[in-house]
C-alpha positions in Angstrom: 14.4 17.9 -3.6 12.5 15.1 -5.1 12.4 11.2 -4.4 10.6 9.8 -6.8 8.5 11.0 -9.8 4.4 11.7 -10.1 1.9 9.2 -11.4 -1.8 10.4 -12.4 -4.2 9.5 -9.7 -7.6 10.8 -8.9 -8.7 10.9 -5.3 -7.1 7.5 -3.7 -6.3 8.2 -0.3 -8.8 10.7 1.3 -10.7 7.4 2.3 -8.0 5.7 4.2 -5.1 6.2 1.6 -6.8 4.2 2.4 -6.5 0.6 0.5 -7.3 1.3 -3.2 -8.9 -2.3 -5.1 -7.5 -4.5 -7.6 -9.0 -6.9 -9.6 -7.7 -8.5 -12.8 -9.3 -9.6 -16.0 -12.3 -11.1 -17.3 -12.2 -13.8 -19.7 -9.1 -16.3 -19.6 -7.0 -15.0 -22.6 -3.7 -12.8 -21.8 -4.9 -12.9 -17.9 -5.2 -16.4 -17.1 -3.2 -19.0 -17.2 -2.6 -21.1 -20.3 -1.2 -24.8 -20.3 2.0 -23.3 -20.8 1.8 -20.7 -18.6 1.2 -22.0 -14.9 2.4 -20.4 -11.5 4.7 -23.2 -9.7 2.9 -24.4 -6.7 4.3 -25.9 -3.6 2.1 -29.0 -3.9 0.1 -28.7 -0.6 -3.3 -30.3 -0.2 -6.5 -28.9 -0.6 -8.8 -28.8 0.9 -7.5 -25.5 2.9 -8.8 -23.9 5.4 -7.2 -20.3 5.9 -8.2 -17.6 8.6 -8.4 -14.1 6.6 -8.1 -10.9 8.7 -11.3 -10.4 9.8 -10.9 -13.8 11.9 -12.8 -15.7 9.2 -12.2 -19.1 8.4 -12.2 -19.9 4.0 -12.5 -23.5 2.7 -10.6 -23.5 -0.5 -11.6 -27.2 -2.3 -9.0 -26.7 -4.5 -6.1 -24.4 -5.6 -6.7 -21.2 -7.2 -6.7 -20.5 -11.0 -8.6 -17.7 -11.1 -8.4 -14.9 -8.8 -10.0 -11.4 -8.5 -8.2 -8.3 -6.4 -10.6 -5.7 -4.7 -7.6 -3.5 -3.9 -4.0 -1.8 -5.4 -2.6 -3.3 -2.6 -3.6 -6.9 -2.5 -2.3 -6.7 -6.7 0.7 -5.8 -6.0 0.9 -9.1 -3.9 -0.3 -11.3 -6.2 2.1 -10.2 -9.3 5.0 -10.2 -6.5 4.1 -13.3 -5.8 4.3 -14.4 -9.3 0.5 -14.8 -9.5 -0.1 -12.4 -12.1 -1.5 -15.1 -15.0 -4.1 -16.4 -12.6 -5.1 -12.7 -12.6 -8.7 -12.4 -14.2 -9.9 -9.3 -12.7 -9.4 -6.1 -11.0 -10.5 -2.6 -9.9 -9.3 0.7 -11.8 -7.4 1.8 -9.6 -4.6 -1.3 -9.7 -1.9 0.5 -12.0 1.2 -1.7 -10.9 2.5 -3.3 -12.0 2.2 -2.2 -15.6 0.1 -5.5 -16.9 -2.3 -4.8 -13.8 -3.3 -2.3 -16.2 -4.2 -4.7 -19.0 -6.3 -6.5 -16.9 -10.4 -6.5 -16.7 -11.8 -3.7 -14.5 -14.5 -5.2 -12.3 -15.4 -1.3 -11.6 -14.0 1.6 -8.8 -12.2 1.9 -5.3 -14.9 1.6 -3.5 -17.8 0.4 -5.9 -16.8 -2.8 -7.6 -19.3 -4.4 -9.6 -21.2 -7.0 -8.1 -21.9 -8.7 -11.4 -18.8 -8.0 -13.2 -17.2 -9.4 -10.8 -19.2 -13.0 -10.7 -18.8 -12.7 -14.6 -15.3 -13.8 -14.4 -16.0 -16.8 -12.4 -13.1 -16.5 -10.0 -12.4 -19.2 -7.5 -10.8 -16.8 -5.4 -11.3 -13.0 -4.3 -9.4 -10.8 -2.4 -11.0 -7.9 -1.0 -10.5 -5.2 1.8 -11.9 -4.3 4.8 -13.7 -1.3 2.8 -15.8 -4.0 0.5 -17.9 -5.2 3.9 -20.9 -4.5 2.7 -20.1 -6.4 -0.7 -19.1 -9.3 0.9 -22.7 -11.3 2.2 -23.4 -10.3 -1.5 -20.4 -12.0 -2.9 -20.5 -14.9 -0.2 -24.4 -15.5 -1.1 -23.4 -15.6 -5.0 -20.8 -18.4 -4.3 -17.9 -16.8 -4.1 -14.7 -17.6 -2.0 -13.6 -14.7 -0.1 -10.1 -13.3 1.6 -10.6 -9.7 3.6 -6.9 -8.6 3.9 -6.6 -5.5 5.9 -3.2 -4.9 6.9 -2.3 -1.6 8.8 1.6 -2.5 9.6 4.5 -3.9 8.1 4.2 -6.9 10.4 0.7 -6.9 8.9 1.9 -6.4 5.4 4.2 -10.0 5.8 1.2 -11.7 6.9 -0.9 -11.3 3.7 1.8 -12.3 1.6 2.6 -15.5 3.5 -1.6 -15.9 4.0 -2.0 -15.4 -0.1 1.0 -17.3 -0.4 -0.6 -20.4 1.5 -4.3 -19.7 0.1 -2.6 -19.9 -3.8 -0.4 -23.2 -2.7 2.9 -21.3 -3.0 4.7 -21.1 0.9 7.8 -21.1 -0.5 8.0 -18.6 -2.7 6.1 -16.1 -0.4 8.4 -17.2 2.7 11.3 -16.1 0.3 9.1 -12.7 -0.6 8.5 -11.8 3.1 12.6 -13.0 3.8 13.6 -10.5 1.7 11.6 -7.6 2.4 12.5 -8.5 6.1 16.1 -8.4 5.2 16.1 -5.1 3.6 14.0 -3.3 6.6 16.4 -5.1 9.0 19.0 -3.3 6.5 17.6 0.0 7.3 17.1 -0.8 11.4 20.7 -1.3 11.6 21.9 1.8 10.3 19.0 3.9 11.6 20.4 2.4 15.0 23.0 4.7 15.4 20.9 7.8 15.2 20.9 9.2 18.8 16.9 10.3 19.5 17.7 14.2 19.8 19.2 13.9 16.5 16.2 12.7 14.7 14.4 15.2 12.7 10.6 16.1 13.1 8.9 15.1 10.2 5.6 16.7 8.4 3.9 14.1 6.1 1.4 16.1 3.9 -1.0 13.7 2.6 -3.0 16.1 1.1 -3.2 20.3 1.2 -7.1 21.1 1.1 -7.3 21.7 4.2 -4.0 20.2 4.8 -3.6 16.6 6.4 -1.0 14.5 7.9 -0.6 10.8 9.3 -1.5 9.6 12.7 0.6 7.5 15.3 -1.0 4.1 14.1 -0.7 4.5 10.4 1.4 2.5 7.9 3.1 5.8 7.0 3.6 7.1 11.0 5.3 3.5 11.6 7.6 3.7 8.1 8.7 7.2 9.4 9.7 6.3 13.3 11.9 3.2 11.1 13.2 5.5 8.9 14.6 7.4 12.0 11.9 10.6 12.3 9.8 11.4 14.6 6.2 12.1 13.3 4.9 15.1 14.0 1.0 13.9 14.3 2.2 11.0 16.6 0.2 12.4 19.3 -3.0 12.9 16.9 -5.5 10.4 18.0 -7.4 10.0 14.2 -5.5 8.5 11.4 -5.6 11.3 9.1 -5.6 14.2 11.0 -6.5 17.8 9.4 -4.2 20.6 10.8 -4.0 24.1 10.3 -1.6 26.6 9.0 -0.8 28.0 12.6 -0.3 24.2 14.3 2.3 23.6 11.4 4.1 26.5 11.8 4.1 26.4 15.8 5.4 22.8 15.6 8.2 24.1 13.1 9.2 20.9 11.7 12.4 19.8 10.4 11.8 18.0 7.5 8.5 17.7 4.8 7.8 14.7 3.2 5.3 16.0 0.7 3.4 13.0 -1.1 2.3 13.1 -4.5 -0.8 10.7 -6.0 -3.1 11.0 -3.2 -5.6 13.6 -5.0 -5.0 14.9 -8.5 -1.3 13.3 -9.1 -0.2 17.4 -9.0 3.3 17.4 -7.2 3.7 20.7 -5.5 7.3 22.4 -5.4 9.3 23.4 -3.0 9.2 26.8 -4.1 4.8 26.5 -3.8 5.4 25.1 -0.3 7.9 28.1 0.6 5.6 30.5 -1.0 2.8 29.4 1.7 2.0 32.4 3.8 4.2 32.0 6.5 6.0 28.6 5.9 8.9 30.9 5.0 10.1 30.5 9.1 9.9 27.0 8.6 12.9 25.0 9.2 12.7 22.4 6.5 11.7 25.7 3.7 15.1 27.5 5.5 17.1 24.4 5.1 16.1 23.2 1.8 14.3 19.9 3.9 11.5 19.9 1.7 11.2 15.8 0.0 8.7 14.6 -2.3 7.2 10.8 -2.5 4.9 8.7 -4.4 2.0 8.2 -2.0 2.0 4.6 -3.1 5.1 3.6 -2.1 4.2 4.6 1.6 0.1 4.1 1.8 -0.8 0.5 -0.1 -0.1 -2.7 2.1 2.1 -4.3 -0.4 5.6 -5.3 -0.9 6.5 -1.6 -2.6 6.3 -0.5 0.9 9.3 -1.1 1.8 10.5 0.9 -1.6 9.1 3.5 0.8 10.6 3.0 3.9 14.6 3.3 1.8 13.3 6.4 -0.1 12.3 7.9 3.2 15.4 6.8 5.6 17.5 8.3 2.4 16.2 11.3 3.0 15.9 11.7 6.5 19.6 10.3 7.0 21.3 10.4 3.6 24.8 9.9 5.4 23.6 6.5 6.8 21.7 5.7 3.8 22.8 5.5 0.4 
């Protein structure tokens, strides 16, 4: 069975799946805002102090007009937020939404560019807890910047409300986070009914070679418990554990969630996973349990996640959820 369909992406996720880094376009044409084209702001006062993730405090003098993403997931923030035209760089890896692509690439995942990224002249950047080592370098070049490094949903509302107050738009953010909350509280409620022994054990393949799953205290291990699984690396102390053949088959689990745009974008079949030496005693190959899922969906920190969490809880409980 499929859930969703492939999209081409080189090796994302064996960091951390890891945050991937966005930053948007260079000079102000199509990517920054025009006269005509401004984001609506909430009017606040600047100067603003905010308090980023890694506990540091940021004094923004005034609000935001040009702003550079280090990571897929804090893009997909931004052009939620309606922050898009403000956009003026990104990394290579920030495909979504489609006019992320457009945007100027400041360089890789995990190797932005230093210089491209003070050639844009942004008065804002938002990087990830992977860009550490960047950030004395961006800080001594005058730069103003946000470390978001949210691991959990909870964590995921808190960067949009804290890019939301940092860009002078609390409204529209508190609306953002309202509704993702609203739709997760959707799934709660139905996942609710499911009795414990009738939740199916669930094998998340992030990637094949050698094979690896999700720990207890990853975004994906928290979106399948919600869903109503229980994860089958939930007792795996890393956060991408590598497992062998024998452990998976011992475990027998129920159902496979097999994820797609981790590595090489290649989405295996059910019929390759059944063909696995073995796997055919497997009760998600002998009951047709086998689901695919864009890895993004279910492994960036943005407000897709929850995207992932209804495409999962479909699958696991497709009675409950239509």
């Amino acid at each position: 069975m499929s859930i969703g369909f492939a999209k081409n992406k080189v090796l994302v996720c064996m960091v951390i799946v890891w945050v991937v880094f966005s930053v948007t376009g260079c000079s102000r044409g199509a990517n920054a805002p025009s006269d005509k084209e401004t984001v609506q702001t909430s009017g606040q006062g600047y100067p603003l102090t905010i308090t980023d993730d890694m506990g540091r405090q940021i004094i923004l003098t005034a609000e935001p007009t040009r702003i550079v993403s280090l990571a897929p997931s804090n893009t997909e923030i931004l052009y939620a937020l309606g922050l898009g035209p403000k956009v003026v760089g990104n990394t290579n890896y920030c495909d979504y939404p489609e006019e992320a692509k457009q945007a100027y690439k400041v360089g890789g995942f995990e190797d932005p560019s230093l210089e491209k990224i003070v050639a844009v002249m942004p008065d804002l950047v938002l990087a990830s807890d992977i860009h550490m080592q960047l950030l004395k370098a961006m800080e001594d070049a005058g730069l103003k910047v946000v470390v978001l490094n949210a691991k959990t949903l909870e964590g995921v509302y808190s960067n949009i409300l804290l890019v939301g107050n940092a860009a002078g738009i609390d409204n529209k953010a508190a609306e953002l986070t309202g509704d993702l909350k609203s739709r997760v509280d959707a799934v709660s409620v139905r996942i609710a009914k499911v009795a414990n022994d009738q939740r199916p054990l669930v094998y998340y393949e992030l990637w094949y070679e050698p094979y690896m799953s999700a720990g207890k205290d990853t975004l994906i291990a928290q979106l399948i418990r919600l869903a109503g699984g229980i994860n089958m690396t939930d007792d795996n102390i890393e956060p991408y554990p590598k497992l062998s053949e024998e452990v998976i088959i011992k475990r027998n689990p129920t159902v496979m969630i097999n994820s797609y745009g981790h590595g090489s974008g290649a989405l295996i079949s059910p019929e390759q996973v059944a063909s696995r030496q073995g796997w055919s005693q497997i009760d998600f190959v002998k009951n047709n349990r086998i689901y695919t899922i864009e890895a993004d969906l279910v492994s960036l920190a943005g407000p897709r996640i929850v995207d992932g969490l209804e495409t999962m809880a479909k699958a696991l409980h497709p009675s409950l959820i239509k």
